[in-house]
C-alpha positions as CSV (number, residue, x, y, z in Angstrom):
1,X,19.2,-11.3,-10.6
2,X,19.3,-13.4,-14.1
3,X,16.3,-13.6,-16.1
4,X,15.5,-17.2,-17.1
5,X,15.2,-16.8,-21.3
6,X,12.5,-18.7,-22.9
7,X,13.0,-17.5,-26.2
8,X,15.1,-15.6,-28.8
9,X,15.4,-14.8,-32.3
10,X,16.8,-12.2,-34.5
11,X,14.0,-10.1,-33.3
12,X,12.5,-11.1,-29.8
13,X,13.5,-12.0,-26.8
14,X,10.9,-13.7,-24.4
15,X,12.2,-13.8,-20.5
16,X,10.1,-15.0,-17.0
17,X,9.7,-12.2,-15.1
18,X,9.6,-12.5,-11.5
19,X,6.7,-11.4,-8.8
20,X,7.4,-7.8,-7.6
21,X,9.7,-7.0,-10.3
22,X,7.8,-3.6,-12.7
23,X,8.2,-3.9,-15.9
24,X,9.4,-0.2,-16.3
25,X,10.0,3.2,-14.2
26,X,7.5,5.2,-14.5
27,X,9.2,8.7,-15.7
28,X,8.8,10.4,-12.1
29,X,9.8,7.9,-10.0
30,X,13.1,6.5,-12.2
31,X,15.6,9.0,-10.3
32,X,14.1,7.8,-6.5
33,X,13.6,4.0,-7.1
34,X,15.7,1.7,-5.3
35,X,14.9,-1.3,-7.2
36,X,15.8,-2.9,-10.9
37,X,13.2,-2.5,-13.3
38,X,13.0,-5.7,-15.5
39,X,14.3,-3.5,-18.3
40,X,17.1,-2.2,-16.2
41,X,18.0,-5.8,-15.0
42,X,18.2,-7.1,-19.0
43,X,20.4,-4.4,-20.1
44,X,22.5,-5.3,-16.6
45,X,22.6,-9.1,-18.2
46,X,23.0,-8.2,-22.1
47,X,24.4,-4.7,-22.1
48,X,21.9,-3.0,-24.7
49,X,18.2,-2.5,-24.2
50,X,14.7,-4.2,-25.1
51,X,11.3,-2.8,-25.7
52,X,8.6,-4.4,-23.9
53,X,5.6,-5.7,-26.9
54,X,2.9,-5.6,-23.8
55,X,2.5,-4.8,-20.0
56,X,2.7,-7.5,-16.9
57,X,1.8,-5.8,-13.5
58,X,4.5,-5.5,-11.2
59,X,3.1,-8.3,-8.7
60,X,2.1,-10.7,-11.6
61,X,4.7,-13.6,-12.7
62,X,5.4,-15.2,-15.9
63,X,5.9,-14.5,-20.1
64,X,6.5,-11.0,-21.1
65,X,7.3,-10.6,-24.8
66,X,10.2,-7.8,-25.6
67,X,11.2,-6.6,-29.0
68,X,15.1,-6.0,-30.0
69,X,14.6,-3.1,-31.8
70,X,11.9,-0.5,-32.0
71,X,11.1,-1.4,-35.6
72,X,9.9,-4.6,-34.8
73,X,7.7,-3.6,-31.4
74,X,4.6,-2.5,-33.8
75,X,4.4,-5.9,-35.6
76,X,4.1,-7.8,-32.2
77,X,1.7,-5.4,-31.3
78,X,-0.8,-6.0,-34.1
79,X,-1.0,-9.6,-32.7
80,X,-2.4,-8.1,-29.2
81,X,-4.5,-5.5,-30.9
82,X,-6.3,-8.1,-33.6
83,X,-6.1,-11.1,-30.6
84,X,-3.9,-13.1,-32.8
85,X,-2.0,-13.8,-29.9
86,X,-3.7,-16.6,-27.2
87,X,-2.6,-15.7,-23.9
88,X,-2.9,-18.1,-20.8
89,X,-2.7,-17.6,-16.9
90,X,-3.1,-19.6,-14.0
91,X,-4.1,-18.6,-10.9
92,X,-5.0,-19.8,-7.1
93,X,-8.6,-18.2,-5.9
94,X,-10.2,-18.3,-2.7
95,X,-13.6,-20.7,-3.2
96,X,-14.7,-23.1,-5.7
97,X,-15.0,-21.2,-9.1
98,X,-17.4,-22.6,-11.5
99,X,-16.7,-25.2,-14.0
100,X,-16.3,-22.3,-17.2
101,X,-17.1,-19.2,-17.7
102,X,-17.2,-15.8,-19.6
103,X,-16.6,-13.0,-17.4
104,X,-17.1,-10.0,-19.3
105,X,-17.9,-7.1,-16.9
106,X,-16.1,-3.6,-18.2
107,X,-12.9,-2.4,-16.5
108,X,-11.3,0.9,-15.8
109,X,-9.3,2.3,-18.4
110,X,-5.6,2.7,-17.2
111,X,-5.0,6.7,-17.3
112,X,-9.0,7.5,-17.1
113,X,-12.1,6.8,-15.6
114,X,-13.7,5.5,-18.5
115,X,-14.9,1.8,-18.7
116,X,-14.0,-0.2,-21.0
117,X,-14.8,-3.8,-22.4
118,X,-13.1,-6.4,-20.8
119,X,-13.2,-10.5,-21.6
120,X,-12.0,-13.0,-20.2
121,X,-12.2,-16.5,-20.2
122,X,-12.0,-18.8,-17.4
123,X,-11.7,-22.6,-16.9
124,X,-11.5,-24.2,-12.9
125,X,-8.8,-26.7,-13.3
126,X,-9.1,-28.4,-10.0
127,X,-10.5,-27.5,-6.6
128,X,-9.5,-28.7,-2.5
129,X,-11.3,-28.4,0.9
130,X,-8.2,-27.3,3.0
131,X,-8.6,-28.1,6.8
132,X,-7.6,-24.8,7.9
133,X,-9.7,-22.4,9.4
134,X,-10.2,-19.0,7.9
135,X,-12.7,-16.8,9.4
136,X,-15.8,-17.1,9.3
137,X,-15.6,-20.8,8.3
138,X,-13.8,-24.0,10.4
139,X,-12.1,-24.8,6.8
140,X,-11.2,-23.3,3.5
141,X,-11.4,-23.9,-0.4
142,X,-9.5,-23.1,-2.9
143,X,-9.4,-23.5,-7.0
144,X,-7.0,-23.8,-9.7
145,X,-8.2,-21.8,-12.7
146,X,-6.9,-21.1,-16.3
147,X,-7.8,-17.6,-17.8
148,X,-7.4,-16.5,-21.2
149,X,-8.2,-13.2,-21.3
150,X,-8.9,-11.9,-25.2
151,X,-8.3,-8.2,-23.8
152,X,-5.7,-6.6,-21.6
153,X,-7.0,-3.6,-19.7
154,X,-5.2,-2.9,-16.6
155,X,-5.2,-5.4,-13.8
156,X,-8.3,-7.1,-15.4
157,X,-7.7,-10.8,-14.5
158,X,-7.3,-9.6,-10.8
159,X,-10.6,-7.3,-11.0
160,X,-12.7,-10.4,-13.1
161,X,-12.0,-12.7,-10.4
162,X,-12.8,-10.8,-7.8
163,X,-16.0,-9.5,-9.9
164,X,-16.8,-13.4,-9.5
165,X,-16.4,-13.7,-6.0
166,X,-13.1,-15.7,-6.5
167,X,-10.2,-13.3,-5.9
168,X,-7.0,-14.5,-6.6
169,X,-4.5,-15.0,-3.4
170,X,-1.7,-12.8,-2.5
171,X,-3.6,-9.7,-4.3
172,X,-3.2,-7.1,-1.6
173,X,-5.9,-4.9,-3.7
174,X,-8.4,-6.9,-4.8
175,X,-8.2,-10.3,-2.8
176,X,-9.3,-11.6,0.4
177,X,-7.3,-10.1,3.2
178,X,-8.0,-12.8,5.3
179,X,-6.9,-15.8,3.0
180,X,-4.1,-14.1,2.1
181,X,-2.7,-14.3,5.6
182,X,-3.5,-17.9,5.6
183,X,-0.9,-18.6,2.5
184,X,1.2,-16.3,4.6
185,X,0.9,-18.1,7.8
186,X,0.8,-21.4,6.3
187,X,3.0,-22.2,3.4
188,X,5.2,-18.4,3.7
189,X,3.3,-17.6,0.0
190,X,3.2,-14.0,0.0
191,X,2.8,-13.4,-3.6
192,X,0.2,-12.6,-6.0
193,X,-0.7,-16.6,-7.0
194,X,-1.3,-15.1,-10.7
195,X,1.1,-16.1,-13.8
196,X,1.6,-15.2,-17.3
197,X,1.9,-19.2,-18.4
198,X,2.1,-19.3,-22.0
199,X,1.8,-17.4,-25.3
200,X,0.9,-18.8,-28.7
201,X,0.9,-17.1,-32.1
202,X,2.3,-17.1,-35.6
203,X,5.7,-15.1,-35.7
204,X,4.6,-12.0,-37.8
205,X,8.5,-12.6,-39.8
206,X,9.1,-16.1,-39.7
207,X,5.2,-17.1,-40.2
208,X,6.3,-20.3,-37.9
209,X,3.8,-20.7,-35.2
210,X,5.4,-20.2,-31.4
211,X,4.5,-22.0,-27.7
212,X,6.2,-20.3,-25.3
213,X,5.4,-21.7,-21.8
214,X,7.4,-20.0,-18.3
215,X,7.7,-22.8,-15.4
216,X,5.6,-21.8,-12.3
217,X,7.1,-20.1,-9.4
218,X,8.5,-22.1,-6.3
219,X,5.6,-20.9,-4.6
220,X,3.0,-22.6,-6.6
221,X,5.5,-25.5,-6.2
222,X,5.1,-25.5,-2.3
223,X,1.4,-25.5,-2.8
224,X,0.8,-28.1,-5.0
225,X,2.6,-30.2,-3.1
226,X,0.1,-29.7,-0.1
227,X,-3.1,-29.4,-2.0
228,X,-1.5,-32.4,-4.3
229,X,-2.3,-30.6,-7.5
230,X,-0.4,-30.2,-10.9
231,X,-0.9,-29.1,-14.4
C-alpha cells in the first residue's frame, strides 16, 4: 500500500491515512499482528522511520501529522497542547443534527477511568430523507457535519456524537447497529464515515502558516453521489 503525501519539509511529513490502518503496534501485540501499521508501511515506502505528532484511531480516515526526527516531535506538539493547531473532520450521522453546537460532555481518559474535559465543535453541513427503511421507521435521515474538536481525548468525536443522539455510521462501538447495515447493504460502506479533513497552523520553524486538506475516501464519494451532496 502507498501512502498518498500531502505534505513535506525538512521536518514533517503529512500523509492520508487510510480506514482500518493503526497508527502504531501496541508493544504486546507487534510480534502477533498480521497487518502493516501505518508506521511500518512509511518506512516500507521511504526506508527510515517517522514519529507520529498526534494519534488517529485505527478506523478513522484522513491527516495525521508525523515528525522526521525526534527533535522536532515536541515543537508540533506544543501546537496540540496550547490548540494552536485548528483541526477539522467530517462525518456522516444517523438523524438530522442540529444547526451548531457545543458538545462538551467529559470523556474517558485513554489508560484510566478518569473523566476528562472534552470540546467539540460541531456544524450540520447538509441533511437528506433517504427512502429506505431502517427499523423502526419506513425511511431514514442522515447529516453531513463538520467537527472541530479543540481537544483530543480518545475516540471523542465518536463518543460526542453519539452523546447527541447522532452517531456517526460505520462505528461498530458507538453507532447505530442498525444503520450501519443499511450503508452496508445499500451502498457496500463499511467504514467508519469519520475523517481527519484538514489541519491549519503556523509552522513552529518556518513561521509560514499551513492548510493541509486529505481528499475524502471513495466511500464518501459513492454517497454523495446518492444523497447528491458535496463540500
Amino acid at each position: 500500500m502507498s501512502l498518498t503525501i500531502l505534505f513535506e519539509d525538512d521536518y514533517v511529513l503529512c500523509v492520508a491515512k487510510p480506514n482500518n490502518v493503526v497508527v502504531h503496534h501496541a508493544h504486546h501485540s507487534r510480534n502477533v499482528s498480521d497487518e502493516d501499521s501505518l508506521l511500518q508501511l512509511l518506512f516500507n515506502q521511504f526506508g527510515h522511520k517517522f514519529y507520529p505528532i498526534h494519534r488517529l484511531d485505527r478506523k478513522t480516515s484522513g491527516i495525521i501529522l508525523l515528525a522526521k526526527e525526534t527533535k522536532h516531535v515536541s515543537k508540533f506538539q506544543e501546537l496540540f497542547t496550547n490548540n494552536e493547531i485548528q483541526k477539522t473532520y467530517y462525518g456522516i450521522v444517523r438523524g438530522h443534527s442540529p444547526e451548531s453546537k457545543v458538545i462538551d460532555s467529559p470523556v474517558k481518559g485513554r489508560d484510566s477511568d478518569v473523566y476528562k474535559e472534552a470540546e467539540t465543535h460541531l456544524k450540520t453541513v447538509t441533511n437528506v430523507i433517504v427512502d429506505i427503511p431502517v427499523k423502526p421507521y419506513d425511511s431514514s435521515r442522515y447529516s453531513l457535519v463538520e467537527m472541530k474538536p479543540t481537544t483530543g481525548r480518545l475516540h471523542q468525536l465518536r463518543i460526542h456524537m453519539n452523546k447527541i443522539s447522532h452517531p456517526l455510521i460505520g462505528d461498530p462501538k458507538y453507532g447505530d447497529k442498525n444503520h450501519n447495515v443499511m450503508f452496508i447493504d445499500n451502498f457496500n460502506c463499511e467504514n467508519l464515515f469519520l475523517h481527519a479533513y484538514s489541519l491549519e497552523f503556523i509552522h513552529p520553524f518556518s513561521n509560514k502558516k499551513q492548510l493541509i486538506k486529505a481528499d475524502l475516501p471513495n466511500d464518501w464519494n459513492i454517497v454523495f453521489k446518492r444523497f447528491n451532496w458535496s463540500i
